[in-house]
PQR file of N, CA, C, O and H, with PARSE charges and radii, in Angstrom:
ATOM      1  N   UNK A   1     101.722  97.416  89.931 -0.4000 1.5000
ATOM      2  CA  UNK A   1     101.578  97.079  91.339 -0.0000 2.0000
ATOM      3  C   UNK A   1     100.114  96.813  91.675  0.5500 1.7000
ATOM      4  O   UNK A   1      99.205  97.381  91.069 -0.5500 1.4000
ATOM      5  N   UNK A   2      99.909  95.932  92.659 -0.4000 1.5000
ATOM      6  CA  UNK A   2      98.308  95.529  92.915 -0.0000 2.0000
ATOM      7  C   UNK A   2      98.093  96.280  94.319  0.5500 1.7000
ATOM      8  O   UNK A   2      98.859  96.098  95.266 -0.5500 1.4000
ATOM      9  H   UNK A   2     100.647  95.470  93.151  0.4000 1.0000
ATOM     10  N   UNK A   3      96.847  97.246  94.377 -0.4000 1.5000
ATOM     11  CA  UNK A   3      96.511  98.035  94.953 -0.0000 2.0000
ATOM     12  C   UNK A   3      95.757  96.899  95.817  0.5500 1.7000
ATOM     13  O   UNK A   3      95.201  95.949  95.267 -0.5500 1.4000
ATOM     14  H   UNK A   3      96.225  97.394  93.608  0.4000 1.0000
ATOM     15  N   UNK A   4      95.787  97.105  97.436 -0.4000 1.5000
ATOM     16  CA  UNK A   4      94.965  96.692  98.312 -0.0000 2.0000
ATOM     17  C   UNK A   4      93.881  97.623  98.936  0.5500 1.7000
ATOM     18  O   UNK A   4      93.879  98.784  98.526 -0.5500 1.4000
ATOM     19  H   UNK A   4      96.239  97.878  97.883  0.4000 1.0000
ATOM     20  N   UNK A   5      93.263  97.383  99.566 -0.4000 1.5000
ATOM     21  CA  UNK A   5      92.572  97.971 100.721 -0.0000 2.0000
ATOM     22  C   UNK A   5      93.153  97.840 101.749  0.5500 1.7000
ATOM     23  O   UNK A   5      93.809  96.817 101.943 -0.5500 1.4000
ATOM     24  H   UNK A   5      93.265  96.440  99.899  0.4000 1.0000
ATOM     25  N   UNK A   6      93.059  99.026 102.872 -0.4000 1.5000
ATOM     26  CA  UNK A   6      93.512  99.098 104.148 -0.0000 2.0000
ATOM     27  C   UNK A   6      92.696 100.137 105.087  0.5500 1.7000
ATOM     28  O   UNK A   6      92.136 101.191 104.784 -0.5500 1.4000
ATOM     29  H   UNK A   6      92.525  99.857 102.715  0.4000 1.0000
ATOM     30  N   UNK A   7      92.841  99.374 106.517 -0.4000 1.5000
ATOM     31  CA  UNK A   7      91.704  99.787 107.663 -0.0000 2.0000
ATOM     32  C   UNK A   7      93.031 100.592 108.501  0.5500 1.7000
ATOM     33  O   UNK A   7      94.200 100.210 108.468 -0.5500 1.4000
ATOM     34  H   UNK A   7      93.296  98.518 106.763  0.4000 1.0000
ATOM     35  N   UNK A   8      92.666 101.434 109.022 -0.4000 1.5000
ATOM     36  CA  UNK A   8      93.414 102.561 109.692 -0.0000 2.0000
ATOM     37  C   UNK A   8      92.574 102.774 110.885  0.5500 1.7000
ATOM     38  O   UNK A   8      91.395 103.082 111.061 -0.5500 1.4000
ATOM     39  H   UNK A   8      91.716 101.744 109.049  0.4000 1.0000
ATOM     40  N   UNK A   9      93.659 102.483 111.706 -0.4000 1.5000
ATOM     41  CA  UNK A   9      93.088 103.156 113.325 -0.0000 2.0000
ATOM     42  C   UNK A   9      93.904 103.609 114.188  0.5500 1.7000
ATOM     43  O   UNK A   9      95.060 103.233 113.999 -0.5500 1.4000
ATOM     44  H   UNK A   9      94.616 102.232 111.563  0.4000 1.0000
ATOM     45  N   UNK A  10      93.735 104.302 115.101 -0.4000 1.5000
ATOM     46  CA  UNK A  10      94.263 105.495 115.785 -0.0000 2.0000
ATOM     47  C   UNK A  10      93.687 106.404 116.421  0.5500 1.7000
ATOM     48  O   UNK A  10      92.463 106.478 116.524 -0.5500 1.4000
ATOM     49  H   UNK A  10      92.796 104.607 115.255  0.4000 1.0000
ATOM     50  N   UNK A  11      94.800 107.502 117.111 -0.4000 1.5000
ATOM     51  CA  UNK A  11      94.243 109.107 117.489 -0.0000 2.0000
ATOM     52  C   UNK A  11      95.092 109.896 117.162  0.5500 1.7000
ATOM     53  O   UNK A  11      96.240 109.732 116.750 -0.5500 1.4000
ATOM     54  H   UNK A  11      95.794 107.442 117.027  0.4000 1.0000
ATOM     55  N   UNK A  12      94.303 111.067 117.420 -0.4000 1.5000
ATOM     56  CA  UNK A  12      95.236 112.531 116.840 -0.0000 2.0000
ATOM     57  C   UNK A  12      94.975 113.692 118.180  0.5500 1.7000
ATOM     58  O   UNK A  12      93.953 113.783 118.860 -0.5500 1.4000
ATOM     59  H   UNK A  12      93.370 111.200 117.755  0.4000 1.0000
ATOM     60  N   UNK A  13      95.623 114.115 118.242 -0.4000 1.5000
ATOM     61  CA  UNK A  13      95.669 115.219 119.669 -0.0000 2.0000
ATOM     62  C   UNK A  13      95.322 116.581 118.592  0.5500 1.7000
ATOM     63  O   UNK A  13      95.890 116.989 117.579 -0.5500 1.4000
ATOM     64  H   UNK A  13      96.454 114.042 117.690  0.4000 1.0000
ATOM     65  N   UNK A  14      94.212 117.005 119.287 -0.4000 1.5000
ATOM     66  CA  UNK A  14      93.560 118.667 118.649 -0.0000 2.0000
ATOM     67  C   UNK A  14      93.594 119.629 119.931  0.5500 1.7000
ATOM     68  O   UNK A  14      92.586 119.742 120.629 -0.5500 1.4000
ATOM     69  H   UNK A  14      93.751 116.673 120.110  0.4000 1.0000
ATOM     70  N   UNK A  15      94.858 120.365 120.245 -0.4000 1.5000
ATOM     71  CA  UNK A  15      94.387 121.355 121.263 -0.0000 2.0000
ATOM     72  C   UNK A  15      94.629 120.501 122.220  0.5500 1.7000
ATOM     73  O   UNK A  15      95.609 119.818 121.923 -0.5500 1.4000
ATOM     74  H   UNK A  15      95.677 120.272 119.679  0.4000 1.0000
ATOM     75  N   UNK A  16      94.153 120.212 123.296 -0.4000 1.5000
ATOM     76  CA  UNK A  16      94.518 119.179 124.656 -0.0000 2.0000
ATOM     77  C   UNK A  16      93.342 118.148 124.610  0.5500 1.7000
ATOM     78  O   UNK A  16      93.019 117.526 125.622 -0.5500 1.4000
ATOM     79  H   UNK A  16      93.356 120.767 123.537  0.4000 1.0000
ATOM     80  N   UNK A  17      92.743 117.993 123.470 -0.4000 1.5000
ATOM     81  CA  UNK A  17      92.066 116.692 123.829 -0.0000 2.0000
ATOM     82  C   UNK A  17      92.594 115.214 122.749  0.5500 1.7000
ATOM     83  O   UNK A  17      93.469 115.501 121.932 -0.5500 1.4000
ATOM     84  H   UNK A  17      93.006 118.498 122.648  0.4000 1.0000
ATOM     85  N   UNK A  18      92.178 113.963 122.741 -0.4000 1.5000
ATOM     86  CA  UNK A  18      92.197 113.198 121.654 -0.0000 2.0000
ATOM     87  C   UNK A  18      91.382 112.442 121.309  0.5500 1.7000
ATOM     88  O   UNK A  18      90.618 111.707 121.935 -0.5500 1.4000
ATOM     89  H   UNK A  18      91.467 113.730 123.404  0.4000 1.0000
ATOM     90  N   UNK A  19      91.607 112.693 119.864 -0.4000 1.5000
ATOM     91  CA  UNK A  19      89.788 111.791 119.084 -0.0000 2.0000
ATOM     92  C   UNK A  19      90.440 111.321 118.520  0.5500 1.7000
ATOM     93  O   UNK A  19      91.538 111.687 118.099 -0.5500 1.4000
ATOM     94  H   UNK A  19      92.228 113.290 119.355  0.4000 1.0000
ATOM     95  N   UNK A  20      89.502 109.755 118.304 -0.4000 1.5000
ATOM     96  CA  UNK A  20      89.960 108.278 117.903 -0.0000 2.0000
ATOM     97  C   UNK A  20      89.554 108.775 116.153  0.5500 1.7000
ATOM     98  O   UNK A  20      88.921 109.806 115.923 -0.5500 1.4000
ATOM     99  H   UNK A  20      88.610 109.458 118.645  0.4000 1.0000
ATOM    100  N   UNK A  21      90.126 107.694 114.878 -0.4000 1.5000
ATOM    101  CA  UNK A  21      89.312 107.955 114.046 -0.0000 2.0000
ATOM    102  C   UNK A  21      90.115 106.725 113.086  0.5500 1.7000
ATOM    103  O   UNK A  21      91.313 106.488 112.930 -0.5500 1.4000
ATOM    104  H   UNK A  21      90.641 106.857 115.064  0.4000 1.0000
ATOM    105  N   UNK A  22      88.845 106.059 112.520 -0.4000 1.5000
ATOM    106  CA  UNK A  22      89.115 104.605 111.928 -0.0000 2.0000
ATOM    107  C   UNK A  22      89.143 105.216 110.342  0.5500 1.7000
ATOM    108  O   UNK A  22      88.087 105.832 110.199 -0.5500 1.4000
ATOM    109  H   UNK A  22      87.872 106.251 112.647  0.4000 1.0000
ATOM    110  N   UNK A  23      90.004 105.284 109.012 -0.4000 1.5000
ATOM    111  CA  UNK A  23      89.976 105.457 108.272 -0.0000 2.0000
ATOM    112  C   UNK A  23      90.547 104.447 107.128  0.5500 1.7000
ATOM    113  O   UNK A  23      91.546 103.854 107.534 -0.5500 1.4000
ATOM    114  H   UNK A  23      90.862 104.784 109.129  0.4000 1.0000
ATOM    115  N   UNK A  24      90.181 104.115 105.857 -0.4000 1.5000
ATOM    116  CA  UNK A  24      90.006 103.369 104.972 -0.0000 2.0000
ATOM    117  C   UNK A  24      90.707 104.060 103.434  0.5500 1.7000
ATOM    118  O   UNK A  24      90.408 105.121 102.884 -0.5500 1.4000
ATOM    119  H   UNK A  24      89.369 104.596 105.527  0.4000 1.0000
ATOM    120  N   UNK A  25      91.676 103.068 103.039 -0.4000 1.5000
ATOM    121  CA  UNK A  25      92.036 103.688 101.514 -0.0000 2.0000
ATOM    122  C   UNK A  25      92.787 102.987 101.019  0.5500 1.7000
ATOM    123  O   UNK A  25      93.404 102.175 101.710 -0.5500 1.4000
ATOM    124  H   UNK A  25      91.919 102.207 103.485  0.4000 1.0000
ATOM    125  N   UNK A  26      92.971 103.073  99.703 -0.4000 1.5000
ATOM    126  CA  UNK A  26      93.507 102.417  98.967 -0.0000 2.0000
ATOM    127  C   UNK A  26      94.831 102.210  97.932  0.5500 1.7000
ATOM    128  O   UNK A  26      94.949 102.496  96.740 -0.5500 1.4000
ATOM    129  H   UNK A  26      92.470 103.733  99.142  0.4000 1.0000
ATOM    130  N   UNK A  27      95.552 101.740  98.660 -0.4000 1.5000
ATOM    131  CA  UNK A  27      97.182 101.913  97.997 -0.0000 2.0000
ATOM    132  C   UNK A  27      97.822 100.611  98.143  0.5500 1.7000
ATOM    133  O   UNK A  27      97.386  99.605  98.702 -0.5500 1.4000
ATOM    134  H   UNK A  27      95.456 101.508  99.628  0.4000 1.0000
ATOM    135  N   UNK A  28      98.708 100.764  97.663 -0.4000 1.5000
ATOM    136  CA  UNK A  28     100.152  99.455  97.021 -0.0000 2.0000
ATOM    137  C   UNK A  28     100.411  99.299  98.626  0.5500 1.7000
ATOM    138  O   UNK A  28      99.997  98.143  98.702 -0.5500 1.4000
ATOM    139  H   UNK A  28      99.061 101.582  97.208  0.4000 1.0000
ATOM    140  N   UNK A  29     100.686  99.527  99.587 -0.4000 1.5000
ATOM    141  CA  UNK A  29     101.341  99.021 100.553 -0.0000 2.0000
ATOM    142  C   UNK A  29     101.283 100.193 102.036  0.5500 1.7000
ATOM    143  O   UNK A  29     101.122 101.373 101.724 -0.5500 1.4000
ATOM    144  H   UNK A  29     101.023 100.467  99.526  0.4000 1.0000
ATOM    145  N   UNK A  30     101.401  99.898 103.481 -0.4000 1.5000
ATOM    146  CA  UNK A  30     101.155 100.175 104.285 -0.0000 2.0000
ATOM    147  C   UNK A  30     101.782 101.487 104.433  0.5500 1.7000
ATOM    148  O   UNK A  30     101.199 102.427 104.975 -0.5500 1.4000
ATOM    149  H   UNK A  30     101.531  98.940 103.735  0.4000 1.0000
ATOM    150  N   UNK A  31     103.506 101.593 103.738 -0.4000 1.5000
ATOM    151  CA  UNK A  31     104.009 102.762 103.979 -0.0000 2.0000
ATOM    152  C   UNK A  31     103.307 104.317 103.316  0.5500 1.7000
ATOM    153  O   UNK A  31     103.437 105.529 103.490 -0.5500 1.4000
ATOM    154  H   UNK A  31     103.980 100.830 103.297  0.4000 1.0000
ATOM    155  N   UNK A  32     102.639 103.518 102.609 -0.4000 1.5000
ATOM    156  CA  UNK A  32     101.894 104.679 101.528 -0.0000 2.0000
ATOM    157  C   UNK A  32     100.183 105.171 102.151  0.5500 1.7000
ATOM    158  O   UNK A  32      99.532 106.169 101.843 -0.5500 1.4000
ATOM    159  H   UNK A  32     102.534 102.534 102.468  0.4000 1.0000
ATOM    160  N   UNK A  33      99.827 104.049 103.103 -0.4000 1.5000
ATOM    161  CA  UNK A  33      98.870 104.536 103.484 -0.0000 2.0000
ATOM    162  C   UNK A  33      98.990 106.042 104.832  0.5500 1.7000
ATOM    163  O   UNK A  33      98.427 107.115 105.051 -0.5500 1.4000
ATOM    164  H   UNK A  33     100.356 103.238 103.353  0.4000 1.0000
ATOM    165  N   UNK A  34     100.444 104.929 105.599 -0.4000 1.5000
ATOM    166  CA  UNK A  34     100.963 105.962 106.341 -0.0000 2.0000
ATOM    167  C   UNK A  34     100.971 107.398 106.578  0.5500 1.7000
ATOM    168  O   UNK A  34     100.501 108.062 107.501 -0.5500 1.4000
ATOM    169  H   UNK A  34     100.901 104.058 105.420  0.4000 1.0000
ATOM    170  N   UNK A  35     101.888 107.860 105.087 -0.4000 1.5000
ATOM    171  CA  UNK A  35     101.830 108.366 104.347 -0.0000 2.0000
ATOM    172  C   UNK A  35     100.805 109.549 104.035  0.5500 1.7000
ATOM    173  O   UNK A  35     101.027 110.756 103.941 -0.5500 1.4000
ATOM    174  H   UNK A  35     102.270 107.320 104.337  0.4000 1.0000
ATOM    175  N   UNK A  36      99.180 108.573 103.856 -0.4000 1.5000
ATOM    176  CA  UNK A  36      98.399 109.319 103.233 -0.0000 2.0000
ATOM    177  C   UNK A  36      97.872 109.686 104.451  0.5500 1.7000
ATOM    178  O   UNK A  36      98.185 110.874 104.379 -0.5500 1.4000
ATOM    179  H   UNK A  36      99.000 107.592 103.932  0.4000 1.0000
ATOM    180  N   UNK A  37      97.368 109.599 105.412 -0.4000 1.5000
ATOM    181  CA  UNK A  37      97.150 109.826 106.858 -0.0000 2.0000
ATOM    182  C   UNK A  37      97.780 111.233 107.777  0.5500 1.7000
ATOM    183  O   UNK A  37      97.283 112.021 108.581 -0.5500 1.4000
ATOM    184  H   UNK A  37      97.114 108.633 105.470  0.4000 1.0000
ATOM    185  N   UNK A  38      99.237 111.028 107.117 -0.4000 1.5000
ATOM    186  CA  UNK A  38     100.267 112.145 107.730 -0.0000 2.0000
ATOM    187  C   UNK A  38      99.725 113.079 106.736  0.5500 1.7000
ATOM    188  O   UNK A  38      99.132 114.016 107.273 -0.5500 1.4000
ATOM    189  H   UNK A  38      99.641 110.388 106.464  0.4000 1.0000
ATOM    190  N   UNK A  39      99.741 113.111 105.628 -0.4000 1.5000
ATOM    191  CA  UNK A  39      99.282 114.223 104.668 -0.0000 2.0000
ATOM    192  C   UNK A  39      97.964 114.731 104.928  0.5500 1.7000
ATOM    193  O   UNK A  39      97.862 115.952 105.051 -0.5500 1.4000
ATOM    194  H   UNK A  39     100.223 112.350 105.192  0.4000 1.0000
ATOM    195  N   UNK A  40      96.653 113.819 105.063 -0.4000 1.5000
ATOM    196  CA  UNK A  40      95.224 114.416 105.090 -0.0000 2.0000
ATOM    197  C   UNK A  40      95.021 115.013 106.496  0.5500 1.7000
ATOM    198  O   UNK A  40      94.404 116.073 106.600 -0.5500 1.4000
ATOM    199  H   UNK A  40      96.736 112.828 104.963  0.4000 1.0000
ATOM    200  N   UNK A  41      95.470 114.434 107.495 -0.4000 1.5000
ATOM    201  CA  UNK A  41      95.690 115.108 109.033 -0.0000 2.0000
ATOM    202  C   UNK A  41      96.103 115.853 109.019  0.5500 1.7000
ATOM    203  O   UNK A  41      95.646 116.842 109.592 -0.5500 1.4000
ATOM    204  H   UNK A  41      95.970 113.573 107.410  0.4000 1.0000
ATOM    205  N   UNK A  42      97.090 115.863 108.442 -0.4000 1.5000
ATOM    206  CA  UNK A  42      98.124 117.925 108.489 -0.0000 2.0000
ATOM    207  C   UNK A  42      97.430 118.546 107.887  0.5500 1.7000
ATOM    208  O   UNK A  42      97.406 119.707 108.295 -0.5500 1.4000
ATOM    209  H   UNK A  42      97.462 115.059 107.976  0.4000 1.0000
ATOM    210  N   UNK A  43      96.659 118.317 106.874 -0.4000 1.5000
ATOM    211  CA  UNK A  43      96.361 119.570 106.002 -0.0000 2.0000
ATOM    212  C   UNK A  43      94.927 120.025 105.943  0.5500 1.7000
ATOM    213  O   UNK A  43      94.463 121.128 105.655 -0.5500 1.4000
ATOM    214  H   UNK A  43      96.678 117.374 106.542  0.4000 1.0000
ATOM    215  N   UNK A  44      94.072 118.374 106.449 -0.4000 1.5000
ATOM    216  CA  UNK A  44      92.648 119.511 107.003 -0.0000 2.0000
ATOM    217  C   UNK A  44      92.854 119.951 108.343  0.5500 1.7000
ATOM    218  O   UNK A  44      92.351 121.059 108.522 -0.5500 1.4000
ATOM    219  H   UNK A  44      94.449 117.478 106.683  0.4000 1.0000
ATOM    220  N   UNK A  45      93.559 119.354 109.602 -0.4000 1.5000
ATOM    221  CA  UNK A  45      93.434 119.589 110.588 -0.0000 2.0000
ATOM    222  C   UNK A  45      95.117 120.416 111.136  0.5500 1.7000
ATOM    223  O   UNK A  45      95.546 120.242 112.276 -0.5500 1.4000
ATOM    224  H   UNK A  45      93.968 118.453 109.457  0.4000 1.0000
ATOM    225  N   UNK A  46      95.518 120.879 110.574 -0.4000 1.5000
ATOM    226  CA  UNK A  46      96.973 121.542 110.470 -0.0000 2.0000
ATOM    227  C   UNK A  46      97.777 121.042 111.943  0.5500 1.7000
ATOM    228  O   UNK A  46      98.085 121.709 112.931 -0.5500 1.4000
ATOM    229  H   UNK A  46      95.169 121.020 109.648  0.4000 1.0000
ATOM    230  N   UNK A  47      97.985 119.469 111.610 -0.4000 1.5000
ATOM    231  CA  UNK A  47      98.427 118.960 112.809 -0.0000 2.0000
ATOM    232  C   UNK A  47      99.551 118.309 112.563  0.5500 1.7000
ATOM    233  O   UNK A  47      99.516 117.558 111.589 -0.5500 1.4000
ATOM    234  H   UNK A  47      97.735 118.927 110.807  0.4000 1.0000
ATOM    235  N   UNK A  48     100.772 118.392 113.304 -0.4000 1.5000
ATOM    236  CA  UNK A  48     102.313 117.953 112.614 -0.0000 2.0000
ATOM    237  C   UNK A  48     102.080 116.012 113.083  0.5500 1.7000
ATOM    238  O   UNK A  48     101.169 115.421 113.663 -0.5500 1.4000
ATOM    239  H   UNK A  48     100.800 119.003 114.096  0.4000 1.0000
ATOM    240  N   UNK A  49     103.210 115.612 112.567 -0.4000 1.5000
ATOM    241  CA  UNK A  49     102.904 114.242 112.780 -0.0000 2.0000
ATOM    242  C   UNK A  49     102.805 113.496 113.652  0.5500 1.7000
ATOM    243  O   UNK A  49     102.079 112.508 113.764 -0.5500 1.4000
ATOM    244  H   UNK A  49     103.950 116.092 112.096  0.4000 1.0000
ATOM    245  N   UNK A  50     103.959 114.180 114.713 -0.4000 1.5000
ATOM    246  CA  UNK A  50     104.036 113.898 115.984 -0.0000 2.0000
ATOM    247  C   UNK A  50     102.578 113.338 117.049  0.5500 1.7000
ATOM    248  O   UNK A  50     102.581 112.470 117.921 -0.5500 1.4000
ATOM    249  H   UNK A  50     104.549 114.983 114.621  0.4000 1.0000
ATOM    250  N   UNK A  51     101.131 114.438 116.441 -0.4000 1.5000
ATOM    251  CA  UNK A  51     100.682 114.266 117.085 -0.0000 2.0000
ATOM    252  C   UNK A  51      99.515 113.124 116.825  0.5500 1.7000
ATOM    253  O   UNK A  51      98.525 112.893 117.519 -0.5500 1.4000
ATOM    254  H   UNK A  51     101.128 115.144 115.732  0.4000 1.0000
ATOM    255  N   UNK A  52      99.906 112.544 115.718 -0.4000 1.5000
ATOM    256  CA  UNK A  52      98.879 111.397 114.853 -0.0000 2.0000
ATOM    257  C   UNK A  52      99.381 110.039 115.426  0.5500 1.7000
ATOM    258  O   UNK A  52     100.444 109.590 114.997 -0.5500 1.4000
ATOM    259  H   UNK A  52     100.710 112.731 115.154  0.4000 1.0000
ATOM    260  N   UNK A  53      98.847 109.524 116.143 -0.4000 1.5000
ATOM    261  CA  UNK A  53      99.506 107.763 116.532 -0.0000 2.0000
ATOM    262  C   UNK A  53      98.442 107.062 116.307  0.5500 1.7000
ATOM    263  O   UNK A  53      97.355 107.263 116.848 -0.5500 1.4000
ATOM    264  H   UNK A  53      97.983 109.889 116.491  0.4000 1.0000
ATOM    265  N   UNK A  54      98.786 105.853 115.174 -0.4000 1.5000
ATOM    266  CA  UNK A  54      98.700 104.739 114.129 -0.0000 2.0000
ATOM    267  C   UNK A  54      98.481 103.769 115.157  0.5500 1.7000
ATOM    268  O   UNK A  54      99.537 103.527 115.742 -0.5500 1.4000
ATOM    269  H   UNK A  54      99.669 105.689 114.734  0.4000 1.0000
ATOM    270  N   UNK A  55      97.600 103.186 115.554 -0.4000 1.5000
ATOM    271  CA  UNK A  55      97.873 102.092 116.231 -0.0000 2.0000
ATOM    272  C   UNK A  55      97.530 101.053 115.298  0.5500 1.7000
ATOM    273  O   UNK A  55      98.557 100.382 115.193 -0.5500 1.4000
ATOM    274  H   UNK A  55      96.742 103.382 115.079  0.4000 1.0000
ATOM    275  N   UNK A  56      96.461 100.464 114.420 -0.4000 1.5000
ATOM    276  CA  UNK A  56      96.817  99.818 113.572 -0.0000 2.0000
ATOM    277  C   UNK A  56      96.617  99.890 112.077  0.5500 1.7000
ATOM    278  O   UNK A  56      95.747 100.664 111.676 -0.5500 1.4000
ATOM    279  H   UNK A  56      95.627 101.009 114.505  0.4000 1.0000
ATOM    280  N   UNK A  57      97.429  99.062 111.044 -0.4000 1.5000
ATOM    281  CA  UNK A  57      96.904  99.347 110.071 -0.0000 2.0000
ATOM    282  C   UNK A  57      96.712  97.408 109.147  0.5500 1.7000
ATOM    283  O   UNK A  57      97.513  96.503 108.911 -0.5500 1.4000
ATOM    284  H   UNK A  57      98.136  98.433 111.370  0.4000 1.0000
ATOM    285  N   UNK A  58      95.426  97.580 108.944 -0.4000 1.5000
ATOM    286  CA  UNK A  58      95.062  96.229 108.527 -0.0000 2.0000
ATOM    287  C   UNK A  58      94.479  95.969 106.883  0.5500 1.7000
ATOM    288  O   UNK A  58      93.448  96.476 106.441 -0.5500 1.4000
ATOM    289  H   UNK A  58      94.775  98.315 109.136  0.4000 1.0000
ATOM    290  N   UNK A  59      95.347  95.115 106.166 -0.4000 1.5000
ATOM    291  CA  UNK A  59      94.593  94.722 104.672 -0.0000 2.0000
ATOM    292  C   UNK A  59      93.162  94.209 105.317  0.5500 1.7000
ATOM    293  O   UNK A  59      92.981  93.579 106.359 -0.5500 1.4000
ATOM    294  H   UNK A  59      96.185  94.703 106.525  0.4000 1.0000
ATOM    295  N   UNK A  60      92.074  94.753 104.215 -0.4000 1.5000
ATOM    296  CA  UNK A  60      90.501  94.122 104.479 -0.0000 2.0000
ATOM    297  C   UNK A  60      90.118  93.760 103.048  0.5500 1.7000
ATOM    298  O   UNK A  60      90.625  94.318 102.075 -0.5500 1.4000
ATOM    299  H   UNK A  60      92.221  95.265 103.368  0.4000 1.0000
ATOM    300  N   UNK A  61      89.198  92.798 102.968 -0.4000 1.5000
ATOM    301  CA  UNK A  61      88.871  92.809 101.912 -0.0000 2.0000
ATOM    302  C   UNK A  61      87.693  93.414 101.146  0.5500 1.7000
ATOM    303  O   UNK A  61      86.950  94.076 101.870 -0.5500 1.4000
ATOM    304  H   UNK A  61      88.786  92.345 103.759  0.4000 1.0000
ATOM    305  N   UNK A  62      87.382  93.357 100.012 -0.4000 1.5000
ATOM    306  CA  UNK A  62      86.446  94.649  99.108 -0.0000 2.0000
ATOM    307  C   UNK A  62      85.541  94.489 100.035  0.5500 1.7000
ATOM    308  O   UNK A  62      85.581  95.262 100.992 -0.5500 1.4000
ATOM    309  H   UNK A  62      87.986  92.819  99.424  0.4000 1.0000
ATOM    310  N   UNK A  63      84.558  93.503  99.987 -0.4000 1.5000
ATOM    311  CA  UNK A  63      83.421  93.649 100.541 -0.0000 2.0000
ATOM    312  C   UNK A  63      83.381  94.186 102.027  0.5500 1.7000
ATOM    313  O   UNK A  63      82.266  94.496 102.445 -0.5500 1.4000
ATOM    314  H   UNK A  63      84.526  92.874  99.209  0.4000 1.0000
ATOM    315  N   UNK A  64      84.329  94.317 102.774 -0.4000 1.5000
ATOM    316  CA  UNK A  64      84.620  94.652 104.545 -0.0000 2.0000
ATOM    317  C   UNK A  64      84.505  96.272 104.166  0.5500 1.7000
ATOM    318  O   UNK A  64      84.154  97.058 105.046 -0.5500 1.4000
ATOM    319  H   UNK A  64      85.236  94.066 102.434  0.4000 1.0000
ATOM    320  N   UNK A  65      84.815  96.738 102.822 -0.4000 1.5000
ATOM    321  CA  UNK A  65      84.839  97.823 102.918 -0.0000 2.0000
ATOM    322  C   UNK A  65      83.563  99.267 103.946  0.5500 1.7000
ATOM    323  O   UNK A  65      82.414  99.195 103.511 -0.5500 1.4000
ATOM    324  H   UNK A  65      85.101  96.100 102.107  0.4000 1.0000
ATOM    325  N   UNK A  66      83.647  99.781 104.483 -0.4000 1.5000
ATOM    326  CA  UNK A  66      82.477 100.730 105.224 -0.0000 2.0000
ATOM    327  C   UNK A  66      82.394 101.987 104.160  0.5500 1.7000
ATOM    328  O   UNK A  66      81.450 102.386 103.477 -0.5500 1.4000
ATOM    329  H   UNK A  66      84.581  99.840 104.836  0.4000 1.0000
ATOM    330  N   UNK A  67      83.496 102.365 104.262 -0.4000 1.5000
ATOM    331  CA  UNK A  67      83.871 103.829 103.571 -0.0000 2.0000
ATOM    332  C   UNK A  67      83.159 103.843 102.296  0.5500 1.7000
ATOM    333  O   UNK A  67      83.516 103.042 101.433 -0.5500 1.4000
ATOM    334  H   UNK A  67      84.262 102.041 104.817  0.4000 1.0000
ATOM    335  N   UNK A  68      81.989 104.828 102.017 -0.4000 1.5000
ATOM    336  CA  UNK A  68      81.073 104.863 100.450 -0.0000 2.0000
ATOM    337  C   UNK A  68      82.364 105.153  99.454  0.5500 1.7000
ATOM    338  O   UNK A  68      82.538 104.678  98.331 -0.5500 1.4000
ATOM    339  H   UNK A  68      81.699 105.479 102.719  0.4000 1.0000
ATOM    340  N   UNK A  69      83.233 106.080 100.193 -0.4000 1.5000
ATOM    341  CA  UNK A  69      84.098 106.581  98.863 -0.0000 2.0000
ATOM    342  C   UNK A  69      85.135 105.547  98.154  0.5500 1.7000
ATOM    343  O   UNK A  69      85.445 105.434  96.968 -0.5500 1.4000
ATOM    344  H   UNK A  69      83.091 106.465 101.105  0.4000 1.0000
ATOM    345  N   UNK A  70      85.572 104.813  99.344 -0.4000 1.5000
ATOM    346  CA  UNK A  70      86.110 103.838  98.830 -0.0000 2.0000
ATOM    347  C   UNK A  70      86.030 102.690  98.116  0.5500 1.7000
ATOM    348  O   UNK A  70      86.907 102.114  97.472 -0.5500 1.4000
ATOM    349  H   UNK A  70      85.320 104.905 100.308  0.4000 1.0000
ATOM    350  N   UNK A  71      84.545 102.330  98.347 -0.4000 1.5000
ATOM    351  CA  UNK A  71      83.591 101.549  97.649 -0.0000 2.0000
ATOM    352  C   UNK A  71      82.951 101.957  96.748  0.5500 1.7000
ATOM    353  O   UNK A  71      82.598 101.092  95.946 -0.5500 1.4000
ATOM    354  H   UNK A  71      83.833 102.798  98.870  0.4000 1.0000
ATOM    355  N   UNK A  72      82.600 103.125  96.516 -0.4000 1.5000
ATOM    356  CA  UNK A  72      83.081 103.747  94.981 -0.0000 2.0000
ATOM    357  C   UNK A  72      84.127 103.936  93.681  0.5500 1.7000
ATOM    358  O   UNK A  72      83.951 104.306  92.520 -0.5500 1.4000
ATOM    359  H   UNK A  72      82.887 103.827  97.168  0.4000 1.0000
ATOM    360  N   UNK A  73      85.192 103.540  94.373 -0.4000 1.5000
ATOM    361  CA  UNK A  73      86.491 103.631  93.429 -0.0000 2.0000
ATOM    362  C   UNK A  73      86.959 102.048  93.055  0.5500 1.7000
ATOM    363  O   UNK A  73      87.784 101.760  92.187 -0.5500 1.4000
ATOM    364  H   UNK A  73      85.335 103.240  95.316  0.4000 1.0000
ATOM    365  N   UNK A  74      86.109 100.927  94.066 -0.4000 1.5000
ATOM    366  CA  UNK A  74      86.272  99.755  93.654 -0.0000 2.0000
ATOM    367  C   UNK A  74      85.823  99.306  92.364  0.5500 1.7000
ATOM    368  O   UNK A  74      86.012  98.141  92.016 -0.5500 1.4000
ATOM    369  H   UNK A  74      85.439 101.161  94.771  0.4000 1.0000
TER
END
């Protein structure tokens, strides 16, 4: 399978407030980035899914990359 890049944006509700947060990674397809989002949100920030809303998720290409880590694994 050919791995893309993908731009992630959204908010997450902490307690009664909400912070925006643009995140970047790299997988086969959108459901998997999904996915990885619902997993790293729950488990540093012990937040169920409900409270994570995706507003978009966009293929970018290598060089658009921001994220060092991700541009490390390129």
């Amino acid at each position: 399978m050919i791995t893309k890049i993908y731009r992630v944006k959204g908010n997450f509700v902490m307690g009664d407030e909400y912070h925006k947060f643009t995140k970047e990674y790299k997988a086969t397809c959108e459901d998997d980035v999904r996915e990885k989002i619902y997993a790293n949100f729950g488990s540093k920030h012990g937040i169920n899914r409900n409270q994570i809303s995706i507003a978009s998720i966009e293929e970018i290409a290598p060089e658009d990359v921001q994220d060092p880590i991700v541009k490390e694994i390129l």
